[in-house]
C-alpha positions in Angstrom: 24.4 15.6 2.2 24.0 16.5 5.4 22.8 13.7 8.0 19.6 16.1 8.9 18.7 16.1 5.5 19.0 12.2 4.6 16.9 11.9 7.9 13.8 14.1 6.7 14.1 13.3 3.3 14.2 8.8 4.0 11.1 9.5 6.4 9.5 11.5 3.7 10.4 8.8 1.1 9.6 6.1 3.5 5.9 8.0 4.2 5.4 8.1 0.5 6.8 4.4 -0.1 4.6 2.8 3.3 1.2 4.7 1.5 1.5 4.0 -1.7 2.6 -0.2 -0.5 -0.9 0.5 1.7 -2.6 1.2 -0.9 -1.3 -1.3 -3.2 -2.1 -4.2 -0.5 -5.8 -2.6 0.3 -6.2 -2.5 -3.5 -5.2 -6.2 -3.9 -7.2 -7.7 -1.0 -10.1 -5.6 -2.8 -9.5 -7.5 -6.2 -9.4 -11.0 -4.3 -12.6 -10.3 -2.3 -14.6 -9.1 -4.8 -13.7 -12.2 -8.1 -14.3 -14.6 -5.0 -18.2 -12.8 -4.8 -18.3 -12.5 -8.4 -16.4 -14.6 -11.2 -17.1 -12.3 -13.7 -15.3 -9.3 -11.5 -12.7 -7.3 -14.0 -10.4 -5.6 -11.8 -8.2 -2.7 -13.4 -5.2 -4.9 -13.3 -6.7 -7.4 -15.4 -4.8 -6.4 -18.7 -5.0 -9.6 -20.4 -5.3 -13.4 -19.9 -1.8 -13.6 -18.9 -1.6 -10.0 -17.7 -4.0 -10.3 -15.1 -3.9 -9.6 -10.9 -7.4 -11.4 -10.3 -6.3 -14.4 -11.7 -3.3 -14.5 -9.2 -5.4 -13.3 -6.6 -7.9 -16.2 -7.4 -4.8 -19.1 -6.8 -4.0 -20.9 -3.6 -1.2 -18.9 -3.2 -2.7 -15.8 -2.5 -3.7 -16.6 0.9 -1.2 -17.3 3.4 1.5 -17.1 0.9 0.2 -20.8 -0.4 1.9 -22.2 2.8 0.1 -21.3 6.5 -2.9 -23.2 4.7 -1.3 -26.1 4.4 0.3 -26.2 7.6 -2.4 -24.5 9.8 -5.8 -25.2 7.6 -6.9 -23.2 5.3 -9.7 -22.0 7.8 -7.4 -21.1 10.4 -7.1 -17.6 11.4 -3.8 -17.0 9.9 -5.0 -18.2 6.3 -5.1 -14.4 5.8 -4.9 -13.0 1.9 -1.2 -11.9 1.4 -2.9 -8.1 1.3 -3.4 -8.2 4.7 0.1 -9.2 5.7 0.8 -6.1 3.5 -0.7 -3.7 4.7 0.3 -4.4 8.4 3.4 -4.6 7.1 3.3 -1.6 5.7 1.7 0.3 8.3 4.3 -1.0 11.2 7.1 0.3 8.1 5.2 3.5 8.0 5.5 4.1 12.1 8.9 3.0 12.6 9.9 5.5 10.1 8.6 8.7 11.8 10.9 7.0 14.9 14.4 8.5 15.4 15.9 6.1 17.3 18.3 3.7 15.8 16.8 1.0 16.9 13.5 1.7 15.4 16.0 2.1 12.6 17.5 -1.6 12.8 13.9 -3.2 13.1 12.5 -1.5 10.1 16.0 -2.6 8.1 14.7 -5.8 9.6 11.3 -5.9 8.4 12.0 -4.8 5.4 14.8 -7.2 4.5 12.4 -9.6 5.4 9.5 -8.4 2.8 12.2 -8.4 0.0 13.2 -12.0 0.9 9.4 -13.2 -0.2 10.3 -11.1 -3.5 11.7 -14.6 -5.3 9.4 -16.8 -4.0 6.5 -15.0 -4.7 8.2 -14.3 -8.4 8.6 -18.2 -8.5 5.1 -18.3 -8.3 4.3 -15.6 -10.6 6.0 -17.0 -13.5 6.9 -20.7 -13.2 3.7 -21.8 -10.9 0.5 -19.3 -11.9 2.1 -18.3 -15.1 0.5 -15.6 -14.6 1.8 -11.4 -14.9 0.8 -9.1 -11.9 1.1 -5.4 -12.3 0.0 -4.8 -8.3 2.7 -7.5 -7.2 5.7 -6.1 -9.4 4.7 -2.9 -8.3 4.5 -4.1 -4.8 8.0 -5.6 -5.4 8.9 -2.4 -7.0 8.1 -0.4 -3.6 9.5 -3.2 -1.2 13.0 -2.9 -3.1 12.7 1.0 -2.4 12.2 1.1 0.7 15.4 -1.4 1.2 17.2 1.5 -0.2 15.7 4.5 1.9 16.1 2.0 4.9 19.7 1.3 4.4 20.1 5.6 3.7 18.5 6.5 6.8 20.0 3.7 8.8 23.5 5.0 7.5 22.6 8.8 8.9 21.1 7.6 11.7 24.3 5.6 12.9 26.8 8.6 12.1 24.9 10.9 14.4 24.6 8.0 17.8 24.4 8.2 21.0 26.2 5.7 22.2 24.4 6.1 25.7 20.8 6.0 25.1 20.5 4.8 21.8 19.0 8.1 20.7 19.9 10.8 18.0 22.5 12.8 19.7 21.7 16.6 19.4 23.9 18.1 17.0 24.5 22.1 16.9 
């Protein structure tokens, strides 16, 4: 394919892929705001007993990824619900994409390396700790993954076509 088409179709994947993880994260800080007001709150994702995002979102470990609490205080400032942390993730993701320099490139690769490595531990917790299923975090795994993929694509095409003096796409005729 050519490298002008991998580049418009990754920032249209990635554009998808960084709205649909926004919405996903909004979503979930949505489910854990509202069962904190109201115990009784049903979200959509609450399939069954097992089967169920609120009673993830209701655990320790949806805050701070169960670990800045600890360390920082649960009050601190940081002590944020993991949605948040998703959805600035996501919307950083989501600007570096419509970048075509290839090191805008390299730090999304970066960023989203690092959201995949949270993938096993936040799993861990899913299934050994909570014992609970999630749809919005496997979907949120589900997009994470992706955009490794369209990351490593357009990172591929965007190092074939380099300027090696500036750093920018080189203008190809």
């Amino acid at each position: 394919m050519h490298t002008s088409k991998v580049l418009s179709y990754s920032r249209l994947l990635n554009t998808i892929l960084s709205f649909l993880g926004i919405m996903l994260s909004v979503y979930a800080v949505y489910v854990e705001v509202k069962k904190e007001e109201d115990s009784d709150y049903v979200a959509l994702c609450d399939i069954t007993e097992i089967i169920s995002c609120s009673k993830v979102f209701s655990t320790k470990y949806a805050k701070g990824f169960g670990v800045i609490g600890p360390i920082f205080g649960e009050e601190s400032i940081l002590n944020q619900p993991n949605g948040i942390y998703g959805t600035a993730c996501y919307i950083i993701l989501l600007i570096l994409s419509q970048v075509r320099w290839t090191r805008a490139a390299h730090a999304q690769l970066l960023l989203v390396v690092l959201c995949n490595c949270t993938t096993p531990y936040l799993a861990y917790l899913l299934y050994k700790v909570i014992k609970a299923v999630c749809v919005l975090c496997l979907a949120t795994y589900a997009v994470n993954f992706s955009l490794l993929l369209v990351a490593l694509w357009r990172r591929t095409a965007l190092l074939e076509v380099q300027d090696k003096r500036t750093g920018r796409l080189a203008k190809r005729e």
